[in-house]
C-alpha positions as CSV (number, residue, x, y, z in Angstrom):
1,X,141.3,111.7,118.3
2,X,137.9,113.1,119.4
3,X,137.3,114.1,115.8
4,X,137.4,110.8,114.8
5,X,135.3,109.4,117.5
6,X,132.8,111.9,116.3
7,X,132.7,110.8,112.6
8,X,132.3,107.4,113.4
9,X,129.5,108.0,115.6
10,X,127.8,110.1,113.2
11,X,128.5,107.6,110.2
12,X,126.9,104.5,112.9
13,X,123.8,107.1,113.2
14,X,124.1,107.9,109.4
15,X,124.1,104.0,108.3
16,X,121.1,103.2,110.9
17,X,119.1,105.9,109.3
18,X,119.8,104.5,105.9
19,X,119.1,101.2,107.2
20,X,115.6,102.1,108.7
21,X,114.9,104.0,105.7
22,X,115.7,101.5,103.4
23,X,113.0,98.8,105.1
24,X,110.4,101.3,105.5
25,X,110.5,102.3,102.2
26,X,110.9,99.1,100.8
27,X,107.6,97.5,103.1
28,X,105.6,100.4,101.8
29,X,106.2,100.0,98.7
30,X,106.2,96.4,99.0
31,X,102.1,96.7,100.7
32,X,101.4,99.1,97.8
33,X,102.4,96.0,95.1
34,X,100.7,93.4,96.9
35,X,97.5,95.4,97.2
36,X,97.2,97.0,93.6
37,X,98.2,92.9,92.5
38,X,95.3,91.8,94.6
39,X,93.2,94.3,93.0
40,X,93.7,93.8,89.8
41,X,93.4,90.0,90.2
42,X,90.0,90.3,91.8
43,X,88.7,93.0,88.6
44,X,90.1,90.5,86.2
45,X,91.3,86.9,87.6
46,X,91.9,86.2,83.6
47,X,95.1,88.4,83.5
48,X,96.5,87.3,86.9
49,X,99.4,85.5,84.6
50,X,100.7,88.7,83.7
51,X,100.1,91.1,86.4
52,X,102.0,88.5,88.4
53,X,104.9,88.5,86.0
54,X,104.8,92.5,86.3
55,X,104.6,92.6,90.1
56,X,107.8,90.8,90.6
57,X,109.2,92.8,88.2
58,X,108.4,96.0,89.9
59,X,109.3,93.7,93.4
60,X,112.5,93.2,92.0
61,X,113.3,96.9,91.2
62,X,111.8,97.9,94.9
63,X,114.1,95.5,96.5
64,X,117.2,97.0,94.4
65,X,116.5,100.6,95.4
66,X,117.0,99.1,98.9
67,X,120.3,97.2,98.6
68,X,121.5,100.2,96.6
69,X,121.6,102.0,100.3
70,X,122.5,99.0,101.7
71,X,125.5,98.8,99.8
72,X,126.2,102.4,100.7
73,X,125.8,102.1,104.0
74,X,127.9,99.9,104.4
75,X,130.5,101.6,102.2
76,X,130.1,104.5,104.8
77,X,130.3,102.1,107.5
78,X,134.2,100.1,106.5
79,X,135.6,102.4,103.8
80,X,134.4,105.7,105.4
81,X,135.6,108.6,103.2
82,X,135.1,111.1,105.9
83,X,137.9,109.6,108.3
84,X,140.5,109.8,104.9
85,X,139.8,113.5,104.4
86,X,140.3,113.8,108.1
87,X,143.8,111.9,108.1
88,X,144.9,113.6,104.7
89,X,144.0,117.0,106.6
90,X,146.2,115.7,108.9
């Protein structure tokens, strides 16, 4: 029973790391976009049309890296594959 405790406290410490992570990565990369936009837009206002087009692109693609962990996380969280090889060891 205690070995089961233990994974699912490791997998709640596991999925808050991913969590954290996943934000901080994503709000860096995030301040990155907005700033090279900003940039751009201010060296040539004329293309702003585009580069905006291509930010939320690359917005887009940020954001997915980010619910790709998510989406593991939670996996790990209600589907934890740790606790099956424990009750198949079993």
């Amino acid at each position: 029973m205690e070995n089961v405790a233990l994974i699912q406290a490791m997998t709640a410490l596991a999925v808050g790391i991913i969590f954290g992570l996943g934000a901080l990565g994503t709000a860096i990369g995030f301040g990155i976009l907005g700033g090279r936009f900003i940039e751009g837009s201010a060296r040539q206002p004329e293309l702003m049309p585009a580069l905006q087009v291509k930010m939320f692109l690359v917005a887009a693609l940020v954001d997915a890296v980010a619910m790709i962990g998510i989406g593991f996380a939670l996996f790990f969280m209600f589907a934890n594959p740790f606790l099956a090889a424990l009750h198949a060891a079993h």
